[in-house]
TIDOBA-384852 format. One line per field, with one value per residue (C-alpha): residue in three letters; chain; x, y, z. Coordinates in nm, 3 decimals, m for minus. Each point is the difference from the previous one (the first is absolute). Layout:
BEGIN
rest <- [ALA / ...];
kette <- [A / ...];
X <- [X / ...];
Y <- [Y / ...];
Z <- [Z / ...];
END
This chain:
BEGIN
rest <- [UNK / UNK / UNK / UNK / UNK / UNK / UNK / UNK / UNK / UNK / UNK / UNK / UNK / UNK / UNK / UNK / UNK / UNK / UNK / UNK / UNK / UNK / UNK / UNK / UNK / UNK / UNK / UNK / UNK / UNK / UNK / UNK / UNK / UNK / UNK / UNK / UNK / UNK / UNK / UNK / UNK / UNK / UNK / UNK / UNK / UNK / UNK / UNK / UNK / UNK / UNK / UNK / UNK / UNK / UNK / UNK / UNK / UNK / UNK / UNK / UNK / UNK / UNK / UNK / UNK / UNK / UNK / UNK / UNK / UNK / UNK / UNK / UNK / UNK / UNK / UNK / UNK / UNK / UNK / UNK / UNK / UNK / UNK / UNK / UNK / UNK / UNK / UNK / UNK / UNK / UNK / UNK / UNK / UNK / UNK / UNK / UNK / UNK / UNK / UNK / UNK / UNK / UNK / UNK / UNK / UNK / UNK / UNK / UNK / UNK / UNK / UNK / UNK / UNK / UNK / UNK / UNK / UNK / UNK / UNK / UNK / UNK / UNK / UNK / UNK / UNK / UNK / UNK / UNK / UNK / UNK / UNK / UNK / UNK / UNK / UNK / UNK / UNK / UNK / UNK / UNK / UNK / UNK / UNK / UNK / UNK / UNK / UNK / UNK / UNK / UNK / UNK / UNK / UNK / UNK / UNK / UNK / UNK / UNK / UNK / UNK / UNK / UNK / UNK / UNK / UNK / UNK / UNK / UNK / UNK / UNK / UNK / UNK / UNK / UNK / UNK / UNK / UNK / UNK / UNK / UNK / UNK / UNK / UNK / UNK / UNK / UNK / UNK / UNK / UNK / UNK / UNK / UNK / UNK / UNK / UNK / UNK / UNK / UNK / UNK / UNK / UNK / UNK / UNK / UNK / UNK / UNK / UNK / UNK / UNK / UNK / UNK / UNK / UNK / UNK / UNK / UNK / UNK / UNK / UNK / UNK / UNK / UNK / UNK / UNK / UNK / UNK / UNK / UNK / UNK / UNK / UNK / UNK / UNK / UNK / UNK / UNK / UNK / UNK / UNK / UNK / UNK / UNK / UNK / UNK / UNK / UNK / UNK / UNK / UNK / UNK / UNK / UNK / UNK / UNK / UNK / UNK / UNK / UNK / UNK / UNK / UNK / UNK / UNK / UNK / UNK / UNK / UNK / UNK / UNK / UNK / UNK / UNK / UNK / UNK / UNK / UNK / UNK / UNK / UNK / UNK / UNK / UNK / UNK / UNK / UNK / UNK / UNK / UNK / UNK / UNK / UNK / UNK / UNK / UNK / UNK / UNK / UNK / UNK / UNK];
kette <- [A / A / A / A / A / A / A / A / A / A / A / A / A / A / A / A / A / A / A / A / A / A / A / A / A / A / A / A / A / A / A / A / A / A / A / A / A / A / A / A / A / A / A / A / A / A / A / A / A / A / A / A / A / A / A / A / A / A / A / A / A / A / A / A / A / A / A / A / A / A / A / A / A / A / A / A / A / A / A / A / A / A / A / A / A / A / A / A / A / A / A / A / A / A / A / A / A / A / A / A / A / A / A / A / A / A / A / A / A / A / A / A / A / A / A / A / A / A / A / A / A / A / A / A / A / A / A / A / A / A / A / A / A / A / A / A / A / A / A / A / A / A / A / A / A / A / A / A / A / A / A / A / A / A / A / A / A / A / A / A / A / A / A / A / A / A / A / A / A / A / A / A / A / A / A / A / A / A / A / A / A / A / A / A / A / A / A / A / A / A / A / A / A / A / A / A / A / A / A / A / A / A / A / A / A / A / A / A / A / A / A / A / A / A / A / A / A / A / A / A / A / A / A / A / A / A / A / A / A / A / A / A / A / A / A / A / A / A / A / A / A / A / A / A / A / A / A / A / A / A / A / A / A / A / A / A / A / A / A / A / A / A / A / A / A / A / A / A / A / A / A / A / A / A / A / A / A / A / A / A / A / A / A / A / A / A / A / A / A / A / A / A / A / A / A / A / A / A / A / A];
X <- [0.364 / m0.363 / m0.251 / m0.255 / m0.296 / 0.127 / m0.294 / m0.011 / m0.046 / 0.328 / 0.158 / m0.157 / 0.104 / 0.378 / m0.023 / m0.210 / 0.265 / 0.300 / m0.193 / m0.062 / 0.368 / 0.138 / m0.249 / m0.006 / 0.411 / m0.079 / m0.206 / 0.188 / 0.352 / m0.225 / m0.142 / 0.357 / 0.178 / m0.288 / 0.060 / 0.360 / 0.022 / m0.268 / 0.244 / 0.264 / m0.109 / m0.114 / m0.404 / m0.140 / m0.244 / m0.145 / m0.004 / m0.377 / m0.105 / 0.231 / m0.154 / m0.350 / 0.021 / 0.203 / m0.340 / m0.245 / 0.217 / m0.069 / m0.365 / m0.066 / 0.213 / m0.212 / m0.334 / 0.114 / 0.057 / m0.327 / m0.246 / 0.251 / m0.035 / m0.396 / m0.144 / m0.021 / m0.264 / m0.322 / 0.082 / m0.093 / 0.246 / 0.062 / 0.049 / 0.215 / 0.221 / 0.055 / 0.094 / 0.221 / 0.137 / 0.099 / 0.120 / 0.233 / 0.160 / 0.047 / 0.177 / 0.215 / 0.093 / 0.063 / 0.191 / 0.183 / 0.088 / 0.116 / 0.256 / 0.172 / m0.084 / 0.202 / 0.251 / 0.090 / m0.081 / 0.121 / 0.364 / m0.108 / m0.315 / 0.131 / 0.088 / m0.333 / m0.153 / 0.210 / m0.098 / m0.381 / 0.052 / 0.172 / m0.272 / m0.290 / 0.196 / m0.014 / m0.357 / m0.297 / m0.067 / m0.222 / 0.310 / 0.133 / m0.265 / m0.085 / 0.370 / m0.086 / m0.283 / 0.126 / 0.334 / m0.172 / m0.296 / 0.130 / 0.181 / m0.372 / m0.203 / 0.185 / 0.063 / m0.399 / m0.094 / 0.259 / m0.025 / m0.437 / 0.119 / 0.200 / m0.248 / m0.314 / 0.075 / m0.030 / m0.284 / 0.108 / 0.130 / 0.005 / 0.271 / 0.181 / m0.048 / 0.173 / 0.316 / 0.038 / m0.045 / 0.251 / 0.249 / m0.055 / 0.041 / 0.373 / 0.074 / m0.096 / 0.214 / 0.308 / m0.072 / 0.033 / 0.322 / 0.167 / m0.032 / 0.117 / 0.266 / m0.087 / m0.063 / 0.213 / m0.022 / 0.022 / m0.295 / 0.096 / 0.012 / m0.329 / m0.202 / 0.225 / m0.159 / m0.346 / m0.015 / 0.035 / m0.235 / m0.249 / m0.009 / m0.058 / m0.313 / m0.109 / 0.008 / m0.265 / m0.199 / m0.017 / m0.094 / m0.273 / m0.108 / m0.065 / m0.164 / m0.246 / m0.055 / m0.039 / m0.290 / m0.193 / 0.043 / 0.196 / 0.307 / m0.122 / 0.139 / m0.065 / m0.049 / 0.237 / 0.378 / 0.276 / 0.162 / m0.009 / 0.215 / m0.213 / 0.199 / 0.334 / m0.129 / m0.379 / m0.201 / m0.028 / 0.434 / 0.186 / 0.198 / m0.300 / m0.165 / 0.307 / 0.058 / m0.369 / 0.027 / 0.241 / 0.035 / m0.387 / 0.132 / m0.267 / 0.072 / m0.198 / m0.006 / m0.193 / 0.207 / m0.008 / 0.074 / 0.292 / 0.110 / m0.074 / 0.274 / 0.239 / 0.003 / m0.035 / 0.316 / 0.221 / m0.002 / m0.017 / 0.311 / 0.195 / m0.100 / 0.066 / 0.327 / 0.160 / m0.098 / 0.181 / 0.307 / m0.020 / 0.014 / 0.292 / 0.205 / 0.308 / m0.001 / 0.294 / 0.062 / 0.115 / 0.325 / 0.094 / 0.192 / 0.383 / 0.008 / 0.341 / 0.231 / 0.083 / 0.347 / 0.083 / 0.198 / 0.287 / m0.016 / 0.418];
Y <- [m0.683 / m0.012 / m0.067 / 0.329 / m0.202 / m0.081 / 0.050 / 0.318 / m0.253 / m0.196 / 0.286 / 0.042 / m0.387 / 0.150 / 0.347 / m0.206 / m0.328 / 0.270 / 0.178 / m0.354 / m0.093 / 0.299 / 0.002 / m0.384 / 0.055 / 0.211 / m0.206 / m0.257 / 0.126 / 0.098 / m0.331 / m0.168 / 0.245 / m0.081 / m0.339 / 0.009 / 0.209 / m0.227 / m0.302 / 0.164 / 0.099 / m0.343 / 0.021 / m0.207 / m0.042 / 0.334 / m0.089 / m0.093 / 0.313 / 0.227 / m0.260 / 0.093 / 0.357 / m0.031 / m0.198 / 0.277 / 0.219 / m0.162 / m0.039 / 0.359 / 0.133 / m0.255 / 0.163 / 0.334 / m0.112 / m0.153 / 0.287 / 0.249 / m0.187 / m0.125 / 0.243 / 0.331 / m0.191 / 0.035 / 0.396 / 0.284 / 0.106 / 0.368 / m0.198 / m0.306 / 0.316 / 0.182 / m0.328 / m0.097 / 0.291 / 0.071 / m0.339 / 0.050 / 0.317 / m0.240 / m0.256 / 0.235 / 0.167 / m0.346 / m0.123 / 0.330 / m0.038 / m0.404 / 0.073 / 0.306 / m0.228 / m0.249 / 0.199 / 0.134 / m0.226 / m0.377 / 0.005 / 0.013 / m0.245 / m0.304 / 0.154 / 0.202 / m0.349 / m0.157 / 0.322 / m0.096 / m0.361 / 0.046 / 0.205 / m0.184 / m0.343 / 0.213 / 0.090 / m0.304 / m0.241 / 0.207 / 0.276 / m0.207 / m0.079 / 0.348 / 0.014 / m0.187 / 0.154 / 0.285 / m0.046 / m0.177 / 0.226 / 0.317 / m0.140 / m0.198 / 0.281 / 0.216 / m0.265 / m0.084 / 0.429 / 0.076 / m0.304 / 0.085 / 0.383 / m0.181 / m0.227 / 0.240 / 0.171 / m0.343 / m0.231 / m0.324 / 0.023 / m0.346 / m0.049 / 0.292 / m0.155 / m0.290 / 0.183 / 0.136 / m0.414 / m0.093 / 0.294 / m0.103 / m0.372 / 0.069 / 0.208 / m0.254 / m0.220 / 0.225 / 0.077 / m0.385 / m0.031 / 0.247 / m0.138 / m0.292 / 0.152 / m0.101 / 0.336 / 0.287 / 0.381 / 0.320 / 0.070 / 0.382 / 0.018 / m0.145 / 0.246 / 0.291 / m0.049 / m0.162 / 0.362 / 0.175 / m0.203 / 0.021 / 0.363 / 0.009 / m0.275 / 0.208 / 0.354 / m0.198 / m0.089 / 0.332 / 0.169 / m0.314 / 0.133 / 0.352 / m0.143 / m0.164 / 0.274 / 0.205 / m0.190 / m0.024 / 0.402 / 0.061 / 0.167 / 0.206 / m0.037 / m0.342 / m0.004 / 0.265 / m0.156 / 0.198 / m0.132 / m0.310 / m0.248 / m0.219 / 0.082 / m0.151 / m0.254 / m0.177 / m0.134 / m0.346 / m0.006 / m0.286 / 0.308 / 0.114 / m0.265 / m0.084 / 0.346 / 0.006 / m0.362 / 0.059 / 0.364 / 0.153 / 0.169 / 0.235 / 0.173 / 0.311 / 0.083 / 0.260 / 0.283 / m0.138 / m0.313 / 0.114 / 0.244 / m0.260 / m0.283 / 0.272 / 0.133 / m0.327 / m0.190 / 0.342 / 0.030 / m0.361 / m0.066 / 0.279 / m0.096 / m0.405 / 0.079 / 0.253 / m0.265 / m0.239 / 0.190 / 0.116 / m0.377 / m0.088 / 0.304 / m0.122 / 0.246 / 0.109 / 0.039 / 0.353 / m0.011 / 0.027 / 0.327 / m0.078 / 0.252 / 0.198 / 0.060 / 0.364 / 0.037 / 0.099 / 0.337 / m0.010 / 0.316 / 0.010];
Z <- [m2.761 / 0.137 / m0.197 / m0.101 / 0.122 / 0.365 / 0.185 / 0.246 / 0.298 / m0.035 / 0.031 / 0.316 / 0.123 / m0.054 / 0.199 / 0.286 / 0.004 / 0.025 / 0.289 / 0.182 / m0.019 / 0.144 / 0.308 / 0.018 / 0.035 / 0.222 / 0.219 / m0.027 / 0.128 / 0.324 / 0.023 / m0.062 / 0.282 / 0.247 / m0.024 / m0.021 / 0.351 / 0.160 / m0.081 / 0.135 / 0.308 / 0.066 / m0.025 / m0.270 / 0.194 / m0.110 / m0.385 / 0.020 / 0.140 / m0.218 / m0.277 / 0.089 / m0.011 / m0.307 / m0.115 / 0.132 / m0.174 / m0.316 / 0.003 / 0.123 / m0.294 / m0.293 / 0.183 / m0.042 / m0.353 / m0.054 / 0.084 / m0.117 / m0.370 / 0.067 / 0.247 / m0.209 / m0.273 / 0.250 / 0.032 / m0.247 / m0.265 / 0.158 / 0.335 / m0.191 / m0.190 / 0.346 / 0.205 / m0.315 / 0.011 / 0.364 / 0.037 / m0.283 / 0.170 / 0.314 / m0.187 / m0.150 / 0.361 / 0.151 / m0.267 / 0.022 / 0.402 / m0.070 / m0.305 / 0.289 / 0.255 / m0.168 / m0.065 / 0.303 / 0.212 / m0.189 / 0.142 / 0.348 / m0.084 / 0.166 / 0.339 / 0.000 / m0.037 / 0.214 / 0.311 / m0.073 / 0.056 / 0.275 / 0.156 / m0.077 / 0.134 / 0.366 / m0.062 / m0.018 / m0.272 / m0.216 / m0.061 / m0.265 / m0.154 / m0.016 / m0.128 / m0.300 / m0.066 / m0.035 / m0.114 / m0.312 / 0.022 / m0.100 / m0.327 / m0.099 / 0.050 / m0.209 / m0.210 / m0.069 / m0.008 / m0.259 / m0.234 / 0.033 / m0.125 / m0.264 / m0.121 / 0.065 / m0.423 / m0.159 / m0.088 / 0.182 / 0.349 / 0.029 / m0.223 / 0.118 / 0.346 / m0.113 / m0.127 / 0.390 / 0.126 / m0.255 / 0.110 / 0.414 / m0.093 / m0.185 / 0.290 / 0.250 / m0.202 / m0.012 / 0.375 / 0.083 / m0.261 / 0.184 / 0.316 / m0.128 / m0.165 / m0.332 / m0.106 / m0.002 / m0.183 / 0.116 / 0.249 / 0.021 / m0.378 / m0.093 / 0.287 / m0.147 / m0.409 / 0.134 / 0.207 / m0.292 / m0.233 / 0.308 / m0.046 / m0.300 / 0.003 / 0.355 / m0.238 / m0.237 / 0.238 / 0.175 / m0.390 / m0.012 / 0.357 / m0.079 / m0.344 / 0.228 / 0.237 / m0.323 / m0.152 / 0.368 / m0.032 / 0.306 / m0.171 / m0.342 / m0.284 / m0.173 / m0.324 / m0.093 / m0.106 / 0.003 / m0.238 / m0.250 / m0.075 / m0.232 / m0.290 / 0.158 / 0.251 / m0.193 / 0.247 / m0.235 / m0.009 / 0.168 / 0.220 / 0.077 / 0.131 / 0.174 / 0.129 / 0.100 / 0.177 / 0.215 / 0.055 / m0.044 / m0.260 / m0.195 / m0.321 / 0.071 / 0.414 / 0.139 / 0.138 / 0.384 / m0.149 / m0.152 / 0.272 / 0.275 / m0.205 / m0.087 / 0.361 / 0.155 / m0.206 / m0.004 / 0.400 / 0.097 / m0.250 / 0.124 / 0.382 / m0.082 / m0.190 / 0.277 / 0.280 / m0.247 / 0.007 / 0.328 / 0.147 / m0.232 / 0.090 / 0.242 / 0.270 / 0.087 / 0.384 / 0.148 / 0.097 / 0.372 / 0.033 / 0.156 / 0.273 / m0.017 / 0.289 / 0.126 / 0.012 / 0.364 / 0.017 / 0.258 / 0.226 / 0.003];
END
């Protein structure tokens, strides 16, 4: 049981290390089937520059994270609420696209890989590099906006920084075991739950969003709840800290704060859950029709 005075931001370290591990993992199994195909089609020689872009990768995705958590201080508040806000609504649309991204597209990952490699091989040097970069890229970026969103409600991002470094460095491990083949679980599994708990963090930060964009006056309407749930969830409560940590939770949301969660998690669920099914459907091929002889009629 956790104790009542667990402060709000380790709360945050957990949400933030969860969403690190999942696109770390996800980073990772690129990195590991780039490598993999570049040793098997015989040119090691291209590990630096896949290594390099890989590194550019990196250091593009911490500076993204550094003025996103730094930057805002020198603006206004109205200005700091609005840019909070927007970029909150980004997050939760690119977060959105990688968990169906994922999911329809990680079963054919490797030989989608393996067709860019390929390609940028025939091309000059500087295609995989470019490879890398944005092979590795993609995953940082959205790795640095979201955990920002995440962190932007508490009082330390530093900390909740941290929980994100912790969750890449476990996956980087794992990544490494498994190519090793000291580690084995169920990749498909783990993508299938951290989709879902992604949705649910992504609908918090979306009802944080609109909070923001509420305050800076852009959408009306702050200031008014719609409902309260002080009474069953206390702000000072170990569940609510813990609810609030990881999830944004707020005991009394505005009405597009509650609207914008209970839209956002009831049609990204349903969409998530039918693409879910829809992949582990067998389908069943048509049947070839047997084509049926005529009898032949005899004119005597």
């Amino acid at each position: 049981m956790l104790n009542p005075l667990v402060p709000f931001r380790e709360t945050r370290v957990l949400a933030n290390y969860l969403i690190g591990l999942r696109e770390g993992l996800e980073a990772g199994l690129i990195v590991g089937i780039l490598i993999a195909y570049l040793g098997k089609i015989e040119r090691r020689d291209l590990f630096g520059r896949l290594w390099f872009g890989i590194g550019i990768a990196v250091a593009i995705s911490l500076g993204v994270g550094a003025i996103l958590t730094w930057g805002p201080y020198a603006l206004s508040f109205q200005a700091q609420e609005i840019l909070g806000g927007t970029l909150s609504i980004v997050a939760v649309a690119l977060v959105t696209w990688m968990i169906f991204w994922m999911g329809t597209h990680g079963a054919g990952l490797s030989k989608e890989l393996r067709g860019q490699v390929d390609a940028a091989v025939d091309r000059s040097w500087f295609a995989i590099v470019l490879l890398g970069a944005l092979a590795v890229g993609r995953e940082g970026i959205e790795t640095a906006l979201f955990v920002w969103a995440n962190v932007a409600g508490g009082s330390d991002p530093v900390l909740g920084t941290t929980g994100a470094v912790l969750g890449i460095l476990t996956a980087v491990a794992i990544s490494w075991g498994i190519s090793r083949g000291l580690v084995r679980f169920n990749l498909s599994v783990f993508f299938t739950w951290t989709g879902l708990f992604l949705v649910l963090v992504a609908a918090g930060v979306l009802a944080y969003g609109i909070g923001d964009l509420q305050e800076a006056s852009v959408i009306p309407g702050w200031g008014e709840p719609a409902f309260s749930l002080v009474a069953a969830v206390p702000p000072g409560s170990w569940y609510g800290t813990l609810l609030g940590g990881i999830f944004n939770f707020t005991p009394e949301p505005t009405w597009a704060q509650a609207i914008g969660w209970l839209g956002y998690v009831a049609i990204t669920t349903a969409l998530y859950l039918g693409m879910l099914q829809q992949r582990t459907t067998p389908t069943t091929p048509t049947p070839t029709p047997t084509p049926t002889s005529t009898p032949i009629r005899s004119n005597t």
